[in-house]
Backbone as a chain_set.jsonl record, in Angstrom:
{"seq": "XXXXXXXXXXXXXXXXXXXXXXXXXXXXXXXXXXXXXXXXXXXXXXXXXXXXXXXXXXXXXXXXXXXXXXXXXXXXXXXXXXXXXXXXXX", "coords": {"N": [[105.322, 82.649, 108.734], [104.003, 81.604, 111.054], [103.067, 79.341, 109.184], [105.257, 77.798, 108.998], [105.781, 77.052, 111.568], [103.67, 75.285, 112.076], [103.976, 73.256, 110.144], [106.446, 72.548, 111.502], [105.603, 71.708, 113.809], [104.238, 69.28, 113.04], [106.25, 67.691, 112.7], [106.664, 66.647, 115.207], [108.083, 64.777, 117.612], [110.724, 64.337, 116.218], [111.188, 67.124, 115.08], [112.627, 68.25, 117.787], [115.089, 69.213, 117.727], [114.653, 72.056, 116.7], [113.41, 73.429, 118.853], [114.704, 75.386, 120.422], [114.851, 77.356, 118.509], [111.945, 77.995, 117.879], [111.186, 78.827, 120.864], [111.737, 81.587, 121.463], [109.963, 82.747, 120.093], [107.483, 82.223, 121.617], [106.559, 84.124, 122.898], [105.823, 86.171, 121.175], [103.554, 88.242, 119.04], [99.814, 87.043, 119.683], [98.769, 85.293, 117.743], [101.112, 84.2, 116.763], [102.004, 83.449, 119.085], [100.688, 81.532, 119.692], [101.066, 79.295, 117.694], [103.781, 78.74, 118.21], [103.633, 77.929, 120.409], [102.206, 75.776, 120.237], [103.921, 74.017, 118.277], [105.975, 73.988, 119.591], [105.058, 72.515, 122.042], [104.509, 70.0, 120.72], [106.841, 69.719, 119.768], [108.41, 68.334, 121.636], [108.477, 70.143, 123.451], [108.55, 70.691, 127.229], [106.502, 70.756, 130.062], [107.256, 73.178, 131.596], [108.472, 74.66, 129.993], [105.689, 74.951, 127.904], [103.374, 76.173, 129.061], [103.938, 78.645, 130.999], [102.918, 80.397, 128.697], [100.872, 80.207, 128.205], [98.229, 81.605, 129.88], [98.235, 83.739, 129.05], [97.483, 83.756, 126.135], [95.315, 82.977, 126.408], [93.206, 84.341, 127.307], [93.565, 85.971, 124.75], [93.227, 84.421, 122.723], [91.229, 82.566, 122.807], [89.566, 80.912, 121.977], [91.156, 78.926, 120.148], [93.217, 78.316, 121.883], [92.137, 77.102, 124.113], [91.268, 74.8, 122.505], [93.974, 73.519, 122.11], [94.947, 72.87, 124.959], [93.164, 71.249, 125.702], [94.211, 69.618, 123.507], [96.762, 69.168, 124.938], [95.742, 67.403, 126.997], [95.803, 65.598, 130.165], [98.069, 66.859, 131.552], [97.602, 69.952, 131.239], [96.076, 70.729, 133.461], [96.553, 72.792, 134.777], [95.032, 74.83, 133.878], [92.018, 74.96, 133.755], [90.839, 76.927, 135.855], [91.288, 79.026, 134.987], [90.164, 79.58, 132.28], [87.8, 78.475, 132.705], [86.688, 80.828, 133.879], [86.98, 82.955, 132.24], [85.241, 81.781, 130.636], [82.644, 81.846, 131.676], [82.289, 84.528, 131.694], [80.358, 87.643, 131.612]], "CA": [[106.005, 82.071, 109.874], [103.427, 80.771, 111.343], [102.703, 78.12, 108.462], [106.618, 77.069, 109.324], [105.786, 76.765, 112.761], [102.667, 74.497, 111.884], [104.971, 72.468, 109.569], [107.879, 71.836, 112.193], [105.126, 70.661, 114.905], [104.045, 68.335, 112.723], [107.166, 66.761, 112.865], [106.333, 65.959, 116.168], [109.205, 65.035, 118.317], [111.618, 64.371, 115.255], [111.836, 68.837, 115.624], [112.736, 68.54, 118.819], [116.236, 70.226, 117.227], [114.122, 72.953, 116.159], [113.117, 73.835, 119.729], [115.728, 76.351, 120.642], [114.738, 78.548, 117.321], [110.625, 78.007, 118.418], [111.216, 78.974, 121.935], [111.622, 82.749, 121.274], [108.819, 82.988, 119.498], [106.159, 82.019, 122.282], [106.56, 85.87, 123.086], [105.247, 87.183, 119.967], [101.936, 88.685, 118.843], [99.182, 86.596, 119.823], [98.816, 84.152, 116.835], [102.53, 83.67, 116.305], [102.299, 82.687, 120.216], [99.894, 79.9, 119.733], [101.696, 78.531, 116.595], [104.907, 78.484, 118.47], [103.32, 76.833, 121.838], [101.649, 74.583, 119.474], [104.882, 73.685, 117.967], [106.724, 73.912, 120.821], [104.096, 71.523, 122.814], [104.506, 69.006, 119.447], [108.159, 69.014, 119.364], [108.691, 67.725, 122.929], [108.555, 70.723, 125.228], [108.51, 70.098, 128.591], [105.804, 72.046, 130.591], [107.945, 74.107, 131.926], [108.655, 75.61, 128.503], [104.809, 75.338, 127.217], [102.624, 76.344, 130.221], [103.745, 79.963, 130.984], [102.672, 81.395, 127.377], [98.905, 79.922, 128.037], [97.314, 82.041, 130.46], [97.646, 85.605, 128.003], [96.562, 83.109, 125.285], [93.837, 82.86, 126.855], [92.673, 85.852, 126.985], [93.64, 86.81, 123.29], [92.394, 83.686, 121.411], [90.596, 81.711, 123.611], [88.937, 79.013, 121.27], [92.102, 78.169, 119.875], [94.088, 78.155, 122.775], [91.314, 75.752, 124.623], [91.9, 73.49, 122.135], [95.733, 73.287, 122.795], [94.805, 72.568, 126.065], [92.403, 69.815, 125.272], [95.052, 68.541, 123.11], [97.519, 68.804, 125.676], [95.532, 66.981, 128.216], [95.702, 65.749, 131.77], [99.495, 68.155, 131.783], [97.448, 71.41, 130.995], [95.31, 70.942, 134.187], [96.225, 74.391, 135.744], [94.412, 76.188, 133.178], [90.829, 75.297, 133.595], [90.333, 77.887, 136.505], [91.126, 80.771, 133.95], [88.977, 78.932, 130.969], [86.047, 78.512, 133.428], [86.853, 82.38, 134.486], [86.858, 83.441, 130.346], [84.294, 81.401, 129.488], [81.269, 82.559, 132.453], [82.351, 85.858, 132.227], [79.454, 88.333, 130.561]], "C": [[105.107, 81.063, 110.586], [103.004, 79.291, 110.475], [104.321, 77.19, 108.829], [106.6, 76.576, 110.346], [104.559, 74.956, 112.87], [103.644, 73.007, 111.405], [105.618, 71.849, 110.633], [107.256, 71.271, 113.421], [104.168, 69.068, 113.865], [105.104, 67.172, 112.508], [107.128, 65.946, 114.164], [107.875, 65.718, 116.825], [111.085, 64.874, 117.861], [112.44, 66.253, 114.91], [112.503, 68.761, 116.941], [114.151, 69.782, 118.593], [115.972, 71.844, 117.187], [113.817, 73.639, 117.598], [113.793, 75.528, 120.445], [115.165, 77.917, 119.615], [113.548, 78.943, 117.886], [110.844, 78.896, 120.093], [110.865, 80.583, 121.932], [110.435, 83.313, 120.919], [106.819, 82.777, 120.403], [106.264, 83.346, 123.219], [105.717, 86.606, 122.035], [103.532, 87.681, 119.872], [101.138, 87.331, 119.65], [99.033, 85.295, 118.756], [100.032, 83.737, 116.048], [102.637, 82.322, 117.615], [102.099, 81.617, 120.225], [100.635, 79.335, 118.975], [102.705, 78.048, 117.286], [104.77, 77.826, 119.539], [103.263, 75.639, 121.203], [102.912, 73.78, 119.031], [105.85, 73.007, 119.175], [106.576, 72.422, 121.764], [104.696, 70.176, 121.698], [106.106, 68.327, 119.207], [109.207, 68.743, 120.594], [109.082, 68.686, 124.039], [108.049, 70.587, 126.073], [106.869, 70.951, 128.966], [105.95, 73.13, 131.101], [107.881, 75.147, 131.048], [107.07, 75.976, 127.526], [104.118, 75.914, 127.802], [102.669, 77.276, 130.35], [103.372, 80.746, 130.229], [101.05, 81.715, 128.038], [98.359, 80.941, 128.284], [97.307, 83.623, 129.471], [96.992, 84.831, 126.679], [95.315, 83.401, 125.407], [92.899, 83.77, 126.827], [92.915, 86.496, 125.418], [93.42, 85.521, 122.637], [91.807, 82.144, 122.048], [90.34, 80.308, 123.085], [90.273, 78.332, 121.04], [93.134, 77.459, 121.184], [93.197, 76.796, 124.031], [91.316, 74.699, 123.787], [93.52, 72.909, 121.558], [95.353, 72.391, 123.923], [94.065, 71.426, 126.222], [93.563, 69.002, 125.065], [96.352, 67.898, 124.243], [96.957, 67.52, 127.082], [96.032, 67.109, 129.802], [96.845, 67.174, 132.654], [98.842, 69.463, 131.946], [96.075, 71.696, 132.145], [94.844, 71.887, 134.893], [95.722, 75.106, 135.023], [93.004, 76.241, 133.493], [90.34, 76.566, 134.187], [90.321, 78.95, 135.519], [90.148, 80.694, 133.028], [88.068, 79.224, 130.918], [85.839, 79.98, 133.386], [86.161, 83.004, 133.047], [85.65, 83.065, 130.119], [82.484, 81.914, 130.01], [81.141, 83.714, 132.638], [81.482, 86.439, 130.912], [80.438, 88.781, 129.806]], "O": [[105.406, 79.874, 110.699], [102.669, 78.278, 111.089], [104.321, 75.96, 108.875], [107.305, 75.574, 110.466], [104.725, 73.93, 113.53], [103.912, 72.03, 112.103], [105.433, 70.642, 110.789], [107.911, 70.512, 114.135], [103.638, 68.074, 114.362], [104.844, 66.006, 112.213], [107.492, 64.772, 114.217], [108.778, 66.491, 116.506], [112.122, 65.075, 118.494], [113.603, 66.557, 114.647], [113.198, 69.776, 116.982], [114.212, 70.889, 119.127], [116.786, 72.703, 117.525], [114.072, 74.833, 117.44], [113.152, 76.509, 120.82], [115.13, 79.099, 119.956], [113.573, 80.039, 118.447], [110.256, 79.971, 119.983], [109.762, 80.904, 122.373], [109.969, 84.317, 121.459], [105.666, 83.019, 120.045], [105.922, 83.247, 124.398], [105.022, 87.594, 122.272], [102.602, 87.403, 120.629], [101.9, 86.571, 120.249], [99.276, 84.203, 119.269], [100.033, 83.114, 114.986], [102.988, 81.144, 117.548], [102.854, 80.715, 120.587], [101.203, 78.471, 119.643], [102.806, 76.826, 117.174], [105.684, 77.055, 119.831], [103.976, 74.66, 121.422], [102.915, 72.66, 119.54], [106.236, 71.869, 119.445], [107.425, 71.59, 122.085], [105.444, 69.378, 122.262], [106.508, 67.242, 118.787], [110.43, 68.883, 120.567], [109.683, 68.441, 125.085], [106.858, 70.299, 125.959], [106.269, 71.632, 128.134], [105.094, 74.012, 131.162], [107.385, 76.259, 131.228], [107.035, 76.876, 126.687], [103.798, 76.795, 127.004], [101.595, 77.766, 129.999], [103.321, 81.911, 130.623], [100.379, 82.724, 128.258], [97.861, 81.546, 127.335], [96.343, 84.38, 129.358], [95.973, 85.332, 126.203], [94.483, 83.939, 124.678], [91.829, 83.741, 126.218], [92.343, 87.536, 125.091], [93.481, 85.806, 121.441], [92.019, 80.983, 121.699], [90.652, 79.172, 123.442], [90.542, 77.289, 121.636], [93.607, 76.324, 121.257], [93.752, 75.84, 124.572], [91.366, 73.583, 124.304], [93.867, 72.045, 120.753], [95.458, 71.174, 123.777], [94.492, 70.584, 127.012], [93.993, 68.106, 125.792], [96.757, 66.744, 124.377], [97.708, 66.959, 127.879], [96.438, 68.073, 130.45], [96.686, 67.941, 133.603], [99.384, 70.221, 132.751], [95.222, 72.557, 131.929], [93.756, 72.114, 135.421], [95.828, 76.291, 135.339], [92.522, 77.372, 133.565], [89.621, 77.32, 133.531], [89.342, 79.668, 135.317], [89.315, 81.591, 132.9], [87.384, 79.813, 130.081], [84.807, 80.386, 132.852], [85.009, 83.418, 132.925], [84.889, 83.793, 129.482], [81.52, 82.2, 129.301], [80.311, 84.221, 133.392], [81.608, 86.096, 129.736], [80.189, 89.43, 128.79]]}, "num_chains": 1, "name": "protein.A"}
């Protein structure tokens, strides 16, 4: 699933169709979540729709999920505080 999810954000905003199916899926385990943000993020969701997954991301796969957030840029600004939080914490 996740390699499908990978796939249909590489379509980039040509999935956008696909969105509706993806959406559900930024609930799931932990590395379904990211795939499906990732996707999600790729096939023109709003922030509305990508933004609330992040912050448990964060906490369950940090590296990856910081570089979402990279990718997402200036949009994914409300996360650093947690990042910083994750990343100075012993």
């Amino acid at each position: 699933m996740r390699s499908a999810l990978k796939s249909l954000g590489a379509f980039g905003p040509a999935a956008a169709s696909a969105r509706d199916t993806i959406r559900p899926l930024t609930t799931a385990d932990p590395h379904m979540r990211l795939a499906a943000v990732a996707a999600l993020r790729a096939a023109g969701g709003d922030l509305a729709e990508v933004m609330p997954p992040l912050p448990g991301l964060l906490d369950d796969r940090i590296g990856d999920s910081a570089v979402l957030l990279g990718e997402m840029g200036p949009p994914a600004s409300a996360a650093p505080p947690r990042l910083r939080t994750l990343l100075t914490h012993d």
